[in-house]
C-alpha positions in Angstrom: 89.4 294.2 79.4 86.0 293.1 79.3 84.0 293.0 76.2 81.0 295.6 76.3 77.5 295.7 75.3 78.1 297.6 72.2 80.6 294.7 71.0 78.1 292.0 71.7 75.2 293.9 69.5 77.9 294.5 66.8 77.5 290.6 65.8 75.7 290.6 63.1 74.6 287.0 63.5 72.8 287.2 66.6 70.4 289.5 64.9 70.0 291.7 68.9 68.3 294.7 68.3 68.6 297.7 71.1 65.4 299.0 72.3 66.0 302.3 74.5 68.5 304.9 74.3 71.1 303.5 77.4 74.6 303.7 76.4 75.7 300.3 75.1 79.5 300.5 76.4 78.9 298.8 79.3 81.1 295.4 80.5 79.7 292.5 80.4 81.4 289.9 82.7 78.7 287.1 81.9 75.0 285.6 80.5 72.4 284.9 82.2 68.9 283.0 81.3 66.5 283.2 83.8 62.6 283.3 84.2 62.5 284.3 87.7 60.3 287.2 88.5 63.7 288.3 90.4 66.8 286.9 89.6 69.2 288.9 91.8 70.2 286.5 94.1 71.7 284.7 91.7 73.8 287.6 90.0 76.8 289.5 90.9 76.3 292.4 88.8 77.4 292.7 85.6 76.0 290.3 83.6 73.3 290.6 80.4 70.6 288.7 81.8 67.7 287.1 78.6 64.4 286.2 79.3 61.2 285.3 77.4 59.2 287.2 79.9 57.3 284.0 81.3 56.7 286.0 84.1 56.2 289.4 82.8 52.4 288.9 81.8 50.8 290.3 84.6 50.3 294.2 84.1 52.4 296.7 86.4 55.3 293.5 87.2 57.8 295.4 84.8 59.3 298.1 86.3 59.5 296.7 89.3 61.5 293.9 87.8 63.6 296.3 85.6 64.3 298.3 89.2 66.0 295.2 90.7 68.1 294.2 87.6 69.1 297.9 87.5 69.5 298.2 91.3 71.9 295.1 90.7 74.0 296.9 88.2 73.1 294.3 85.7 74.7 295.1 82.0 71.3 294.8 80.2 68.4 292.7 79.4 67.4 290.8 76.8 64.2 290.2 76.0 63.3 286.7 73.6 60.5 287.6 71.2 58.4 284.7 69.9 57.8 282.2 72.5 56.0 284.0 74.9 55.3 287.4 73.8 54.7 288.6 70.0 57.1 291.9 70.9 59.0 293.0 73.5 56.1 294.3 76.1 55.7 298.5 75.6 55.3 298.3 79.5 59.2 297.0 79.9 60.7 299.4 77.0 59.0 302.3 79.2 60.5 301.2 82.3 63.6 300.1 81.0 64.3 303.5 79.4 63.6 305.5 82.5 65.7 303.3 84.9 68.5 303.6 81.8 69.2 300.2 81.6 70.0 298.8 78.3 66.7 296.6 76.6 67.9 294.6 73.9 65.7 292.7 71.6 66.4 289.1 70.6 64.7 287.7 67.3 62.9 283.8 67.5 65.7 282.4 65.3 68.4 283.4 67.9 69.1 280.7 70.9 69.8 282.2 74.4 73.0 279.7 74.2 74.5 281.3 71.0 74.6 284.2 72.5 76.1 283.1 75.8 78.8 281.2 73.6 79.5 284.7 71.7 80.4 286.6 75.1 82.4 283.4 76.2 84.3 283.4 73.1 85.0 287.3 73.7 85.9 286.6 77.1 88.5 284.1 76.3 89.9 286.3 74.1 89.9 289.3 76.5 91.3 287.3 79.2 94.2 285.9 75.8 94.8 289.7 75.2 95.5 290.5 78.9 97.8 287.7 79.5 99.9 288.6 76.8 99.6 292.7 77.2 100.9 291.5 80.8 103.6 289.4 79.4 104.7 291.6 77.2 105.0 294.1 79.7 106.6 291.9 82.4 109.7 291.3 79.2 110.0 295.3 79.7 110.1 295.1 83.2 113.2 292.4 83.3 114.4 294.2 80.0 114.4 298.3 82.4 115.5 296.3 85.7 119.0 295.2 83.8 119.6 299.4 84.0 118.7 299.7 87.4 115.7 300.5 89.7 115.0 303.8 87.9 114.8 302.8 85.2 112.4 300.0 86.3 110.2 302.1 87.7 110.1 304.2 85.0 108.9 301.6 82.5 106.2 300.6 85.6 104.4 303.8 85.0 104.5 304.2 81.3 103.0 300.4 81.2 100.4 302.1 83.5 100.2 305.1 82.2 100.1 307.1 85.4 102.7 307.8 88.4 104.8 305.8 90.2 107.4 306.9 93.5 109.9 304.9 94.6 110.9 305.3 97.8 113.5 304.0 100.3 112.9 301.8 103.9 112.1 305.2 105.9 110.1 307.0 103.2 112.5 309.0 101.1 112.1 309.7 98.2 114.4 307.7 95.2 112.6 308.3 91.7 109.2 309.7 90.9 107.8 309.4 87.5 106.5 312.0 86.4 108.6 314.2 88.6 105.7 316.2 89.5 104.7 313.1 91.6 106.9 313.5 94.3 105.1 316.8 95.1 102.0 315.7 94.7 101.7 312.3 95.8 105.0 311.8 98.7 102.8 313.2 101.6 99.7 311.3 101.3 101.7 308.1 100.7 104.7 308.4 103.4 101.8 309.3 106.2 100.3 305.8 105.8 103.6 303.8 105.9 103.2 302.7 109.7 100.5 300.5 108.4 103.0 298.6 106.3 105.8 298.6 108.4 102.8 297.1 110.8 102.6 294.0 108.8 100.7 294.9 106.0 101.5 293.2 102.5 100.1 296.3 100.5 98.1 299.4 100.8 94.8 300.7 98.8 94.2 304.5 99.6 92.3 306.9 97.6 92.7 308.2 94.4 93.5 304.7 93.9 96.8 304.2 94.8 98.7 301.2 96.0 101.2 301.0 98.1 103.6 297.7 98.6 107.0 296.5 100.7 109.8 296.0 98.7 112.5 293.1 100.6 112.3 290.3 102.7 111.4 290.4 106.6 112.6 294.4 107.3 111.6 296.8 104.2 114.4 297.9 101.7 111.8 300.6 100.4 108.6 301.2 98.9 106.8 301.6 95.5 103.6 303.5 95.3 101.8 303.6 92.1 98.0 305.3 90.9 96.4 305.3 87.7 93.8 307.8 88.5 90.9 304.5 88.4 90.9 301.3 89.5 93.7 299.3 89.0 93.0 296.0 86.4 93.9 292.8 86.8 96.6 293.6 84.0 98.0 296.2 86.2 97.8 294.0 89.6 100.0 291.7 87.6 102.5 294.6 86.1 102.9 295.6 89.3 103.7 292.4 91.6 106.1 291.6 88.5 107.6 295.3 89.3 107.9 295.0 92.9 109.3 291.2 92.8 112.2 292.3 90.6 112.5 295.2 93.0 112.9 293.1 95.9 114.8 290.3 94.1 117.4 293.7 93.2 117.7 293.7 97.0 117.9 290.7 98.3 119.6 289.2 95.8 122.7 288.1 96.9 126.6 288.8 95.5 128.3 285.8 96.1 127.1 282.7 93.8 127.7 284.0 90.6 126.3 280.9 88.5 123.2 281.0 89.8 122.6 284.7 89.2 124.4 284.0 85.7 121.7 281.4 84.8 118.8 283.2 85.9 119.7 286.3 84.0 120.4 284.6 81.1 116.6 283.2 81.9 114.6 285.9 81.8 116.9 287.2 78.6 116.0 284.1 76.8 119.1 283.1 75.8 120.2 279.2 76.1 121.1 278.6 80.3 124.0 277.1 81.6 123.2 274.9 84.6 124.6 275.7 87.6 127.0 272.7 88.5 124.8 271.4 91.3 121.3 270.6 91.4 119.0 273.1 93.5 116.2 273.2 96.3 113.4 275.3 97.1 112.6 275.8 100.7 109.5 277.7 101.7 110.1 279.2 104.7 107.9 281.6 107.5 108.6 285.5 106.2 111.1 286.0 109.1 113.3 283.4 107.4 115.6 285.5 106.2 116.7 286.8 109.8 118.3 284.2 110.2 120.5 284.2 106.9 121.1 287.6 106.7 124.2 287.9 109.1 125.6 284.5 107.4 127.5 284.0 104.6 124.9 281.6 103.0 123.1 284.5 102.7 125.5 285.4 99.6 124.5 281.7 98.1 120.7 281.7 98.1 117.7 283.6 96.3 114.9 284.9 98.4 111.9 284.9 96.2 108.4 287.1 97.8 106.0 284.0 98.5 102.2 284.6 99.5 103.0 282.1 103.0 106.2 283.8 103.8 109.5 283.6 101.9 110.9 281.1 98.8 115.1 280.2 99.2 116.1 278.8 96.2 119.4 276.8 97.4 122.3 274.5 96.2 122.1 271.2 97.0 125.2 270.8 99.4 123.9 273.6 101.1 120.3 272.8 101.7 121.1 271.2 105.7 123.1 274.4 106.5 120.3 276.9 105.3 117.5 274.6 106.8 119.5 274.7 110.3 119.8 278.4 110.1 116.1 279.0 108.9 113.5 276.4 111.3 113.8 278.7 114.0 111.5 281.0 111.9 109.1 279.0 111.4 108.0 275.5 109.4 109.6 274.9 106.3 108.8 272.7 103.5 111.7 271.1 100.8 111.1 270.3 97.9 112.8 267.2 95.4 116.4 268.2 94.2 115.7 269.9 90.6 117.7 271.7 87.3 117.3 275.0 86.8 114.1 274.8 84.4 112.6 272.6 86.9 112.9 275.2 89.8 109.2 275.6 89.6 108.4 272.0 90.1 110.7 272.0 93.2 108.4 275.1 94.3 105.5 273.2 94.0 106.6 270.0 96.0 108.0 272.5 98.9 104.3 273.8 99.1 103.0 270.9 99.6 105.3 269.3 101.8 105.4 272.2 104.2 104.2 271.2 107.6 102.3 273.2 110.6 105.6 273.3 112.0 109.2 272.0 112.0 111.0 270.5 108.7 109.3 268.4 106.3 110.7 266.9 102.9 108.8 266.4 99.9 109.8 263.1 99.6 108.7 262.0 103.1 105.6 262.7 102.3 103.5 259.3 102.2 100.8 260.1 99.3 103.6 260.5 97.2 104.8 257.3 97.2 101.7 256.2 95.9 100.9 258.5 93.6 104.5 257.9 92.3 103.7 254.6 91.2 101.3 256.0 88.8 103.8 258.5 87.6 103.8 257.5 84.0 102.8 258.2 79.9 100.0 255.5 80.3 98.8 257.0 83.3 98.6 260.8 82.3 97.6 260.1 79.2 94.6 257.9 80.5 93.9 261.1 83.0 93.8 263.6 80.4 91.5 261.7 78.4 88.7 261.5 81.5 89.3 265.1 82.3 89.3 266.0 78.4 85.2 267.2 78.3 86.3 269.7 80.8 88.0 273.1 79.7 90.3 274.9 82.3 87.5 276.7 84.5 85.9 273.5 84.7 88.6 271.7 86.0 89.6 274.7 88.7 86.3 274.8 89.9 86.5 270.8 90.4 89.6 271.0 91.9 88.9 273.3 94.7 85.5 271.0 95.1 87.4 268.1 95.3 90.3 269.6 97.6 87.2 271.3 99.8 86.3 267.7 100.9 83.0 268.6 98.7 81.8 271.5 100.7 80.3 274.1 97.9 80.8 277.2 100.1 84.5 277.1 100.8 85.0 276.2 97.3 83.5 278.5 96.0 84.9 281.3 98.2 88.6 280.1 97.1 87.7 280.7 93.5 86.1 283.6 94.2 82.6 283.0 92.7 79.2 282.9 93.7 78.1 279.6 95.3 75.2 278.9 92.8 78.0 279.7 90.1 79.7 276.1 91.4 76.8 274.4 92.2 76.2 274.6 88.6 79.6 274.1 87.6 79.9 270.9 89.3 75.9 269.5 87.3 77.6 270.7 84.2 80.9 268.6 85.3 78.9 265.4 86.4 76.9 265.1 83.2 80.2 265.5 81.0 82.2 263.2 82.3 78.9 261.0 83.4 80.8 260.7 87.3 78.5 261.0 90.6 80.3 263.6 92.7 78.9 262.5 95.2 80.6 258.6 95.4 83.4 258.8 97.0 85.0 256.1 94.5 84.5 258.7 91.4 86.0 261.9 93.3 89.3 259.9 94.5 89.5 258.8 90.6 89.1 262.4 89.5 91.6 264.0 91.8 94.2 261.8 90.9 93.4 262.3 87.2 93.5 266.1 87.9 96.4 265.5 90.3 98.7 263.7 87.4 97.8 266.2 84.6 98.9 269.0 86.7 102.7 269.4 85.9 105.0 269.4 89.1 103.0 267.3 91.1 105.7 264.2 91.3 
């Protein structure tokens, strides 16, 4: 959850002082300074713009300047008293009170920075808060799924705190929580099914509700869930943990007890017992599992939901069978043999070996041979001390530069910000680390710093 207006005022050391009567509980996703006469291109909404008015001198230019911040759906302003103006301008406290937008004043002794390093600081501890409300509610999830799907999706909506229905592949209903759900809710959602059976992953209807597959390739059901408001990034999480332990109840198979031995004993958190043979990920096209399901392997693998298609974890003697049965459906990527806590590394290699089509092993990929060589202590510890100035948005944002070829726009797109939000991101990470990112030299030393403190790489 975002930290709001009201919370940012509450610091006593900032000294902020509200000028009009706008209600303060607003969210407030970011700061920004700026003396333009209109800042809005530059903003996304949201954020509590400061100013020392530089431009704000001329009579009859404030409320036409507090109608675009408002128009924006800017948080609030701030207004910097002491520099250019004695007081906050009578002119902008008029305007800002009749467009409702919150006007707060900020006292000479208080820099613009301290206060943008306040709402950082309550950001990062939002974003803490929300990562371990979701964690803590993905432990429940595993903890209900042990006592079947009901009960599952009864945990679901009380972690929501609204309804969820849980129905099977052609719409009936299995469990509705409350019960009242089924009545109220089964109608609306089974009428707009045909989309998903027509290839969608999920559904957003009104109300908000949202609708997803549960199984591999052909549906084994659905889940429908609606809070009554839009759903949070905390719920977006609860809910692809629900439907992934839906779907792995589904797909998983009966036959390799080990495996499904170790991973419960996993997510329990009591001390694994390795399977007695090394394992495999393949990433495979979503119609993968067509080809396993009228096999016996089938019983011997885990299908894992993957955003490009379909995740088989497999045992090493087996990994030539399943690939034979799977490349008709599409190009699959294998990664490095790995134990069972290193499943996720053999995830990660599988990604990035998997080719535009056919069968490609991580191994035969040529960079890593290379980067292999550097595969070391000396060598990640001499990364992390050149990428040590930058903290964790600093080094997504110059990964998805670097991996972008250097191209702002598409970089920007995949980390979903604005493109003057990167631009500045990547001044801020030149002057840190004191690199031109425009040498070609200094960005293929950065991406292999960033590539060997990234865990799972090798």
């Amino acid at each position: 959850m975002l930290p709001t207006l009201a919370s940012v005022v509450a610091l006593p050391r900032l000294g902020l002082r509200p000028l009009t009567g706008a209600a303060l509980d607003v969210p407030v996703r970011w700061v920004a300074v700026s003396e333009l006469p209109d800042p809005t291109p530059f903003l996304e909404g949201g954020e509590l713009v400061l100013t020392t008015g530089m431009r704000l001198a001329v009579p009859g230019e404030c409320a036409p300047y507090v109608e675009r911040l408002a128009a924006c759906g800017v948080a609030g302003l701030g207004f910097g008293v002491g520099l250019g103006h004695a007081e906050v301008p009578p002119e902008l406290v008029a305007a800002a009170e009749g467009r409702g937008l919150p006007l707060l004043e900020v006292p000479r002794p208080t820099p613009f920075v301290a206060i943008g390093e306040a709402v950082s600081r309550k950001l990062a501890a939002a974003r803490y808060e929300d990562v371990t409300r979701a964690f803590q509610a993905q432990q429940e999830l595993v903890r209900a799924a042990l006592r079947g799907s009901e009960a599952l999706v009864s945990r679901l909506a009380r972690e929501l705190r609204g309804w969820a229905l849980l129905l099977g592949p052609d719409g009936e209903p299995r469990h509705a929580v409350p019960p009242s759900a089924e009545e109220e809710r089964l109608a609306e959602v089974v009428a707009e099914l045909p989309r998903l059976r027509g290839g969608a992953a999920s559904l957003a209807l009104p109300g908000p509700i949202v609708v997803q597959q549960i199984g591999l390739g052909r549906p084994r059901g659905y889940l429908a869930v609606g809070t009554g408001r839009p759903l949070t990034p905390f719920a977006h999480t609860v809910v692809g943990a629900a439907v992934s332990l839906l779907t792995l109840g589904s797909e998983t198979p009966r036959g390799d007890t080990r495996l499904r031995a170790a991973l419960g004993a996993m997510l329990l958190g009591r001390e694994v017992v390795e399977p007695p043979d090394p394992l495999r990920v393949l990433l495979c096209g979503e119609r993968a599992t067509e080809g396993l399901e009228n096999d016996p392997l089938w019983e011997r693998c885990l299908a894992v939901p993957h955003p490009d298609g379909c995740a088989l974890i497999v045992s090493e003697p087996l990994v030539d069978q399943v690939i034979a049965l799977v490349e008709p459906y599409g190009p699959v990527g294998v990664g490095d043999p790995a134990r069972f806590a290193d499943v996720p590394r053999s995830l990660a290699e599988a990604e990035r070996a998997r080719p535009v089509s056919g069968v490609r092993r991580y191994a035969e990929l040529p960079v890593r041979g290379l980067l292999g060589l550097l595969d070391g202590p000396d060598a990640a510890e001499m990364a992390e001390r050149l990428l040590a100035p930058l903290d964790e948005v600093l080094r997504a944002s110059l990964l998805a530069y670097l991996e972008a070829g250097g191209q702002g726009d598409p970089a920007a797109r995949a980390l979903g910000v604005h493109r003057h939000t990167l631009r500045h991101r990547m001044r801020k990470i030149s002057q840190l680390l004191d690199r031109d990112l425009e040498d070609a030299g200094s960005r293929a030393e950065l991406w292999i710093a960033l590539t060997l403190t990234r865990r799972g790489v090798f």
